[in-house]
N, C-alpha and C positions, 0 to 999 in steps of 0.2 A: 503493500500500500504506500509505502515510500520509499527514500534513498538511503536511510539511516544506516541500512544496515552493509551499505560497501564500506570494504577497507578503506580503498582508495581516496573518497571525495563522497560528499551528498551532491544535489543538483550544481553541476558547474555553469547550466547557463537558462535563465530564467525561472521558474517556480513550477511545480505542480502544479494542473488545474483541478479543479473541482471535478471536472466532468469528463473524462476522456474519451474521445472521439478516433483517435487512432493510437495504434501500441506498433512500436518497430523494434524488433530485438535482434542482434550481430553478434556473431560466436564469435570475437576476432582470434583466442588463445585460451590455451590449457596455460595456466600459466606456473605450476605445481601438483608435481604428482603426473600420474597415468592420463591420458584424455579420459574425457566424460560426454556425459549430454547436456544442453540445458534445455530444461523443461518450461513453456509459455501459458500459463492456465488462466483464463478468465471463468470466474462464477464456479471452480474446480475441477473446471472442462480445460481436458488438453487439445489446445488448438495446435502446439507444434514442439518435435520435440531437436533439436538442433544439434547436428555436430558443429566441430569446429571448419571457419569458413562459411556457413552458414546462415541465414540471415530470412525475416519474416518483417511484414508489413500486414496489420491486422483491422480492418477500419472496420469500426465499431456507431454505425447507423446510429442504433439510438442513446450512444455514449452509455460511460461504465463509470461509478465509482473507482478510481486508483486505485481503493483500498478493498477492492476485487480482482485485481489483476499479482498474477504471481510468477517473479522469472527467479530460475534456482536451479543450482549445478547441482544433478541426479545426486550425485554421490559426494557432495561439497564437506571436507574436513579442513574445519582451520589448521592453517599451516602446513596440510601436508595434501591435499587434492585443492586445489582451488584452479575458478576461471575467471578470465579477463571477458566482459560484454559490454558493447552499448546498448543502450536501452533510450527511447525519444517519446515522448507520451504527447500527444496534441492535442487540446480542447477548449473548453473553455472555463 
């Protein structure tokens, strides 16, 4: 439902909207550990499930809660499996 939870950074460039309208997710690395998948669920439906290289563009008609939307490395162990992704949420 938000960015809190990347190592890396929370949102680097504008805010979360209330309403989202499109989800775009990018496998760009494994960045630790064995490759994985990452998994794109909205409402806890899997719309797609990503290897690395990989990449979804997901438009969302009648917009979604953010905090319905779930992107998350299958097998994610801090420190020792982790993935690098972008993620672009659009709405309003």
């Amino acid at each position: 439902g938000d960015s809190g939870w990347t190592e890396a950074s929370d949102v680097t460039d504008g805010t979360i909207p209330g309403t989202a309208h499109v989800v775009a997710v990018e496998y760009v690395s494994q960045s630790i550990g064995a490759d994985s998948n990452i998994t794109v669920q909205i409402n806890s439906e899997v719309h797609a499930l990503l290897g690395v290289g990989e990449a979804i563009v997901i438009p969302l008609h009648a917009g979604e809660s953010p905090a319905n939307i779930e992107i998350f490395d299958t097998n994610y162990s801090n420190g020792s499996r982790e993935s690098v992704a972008n993620v672009m949420i659009a709405g309003v």
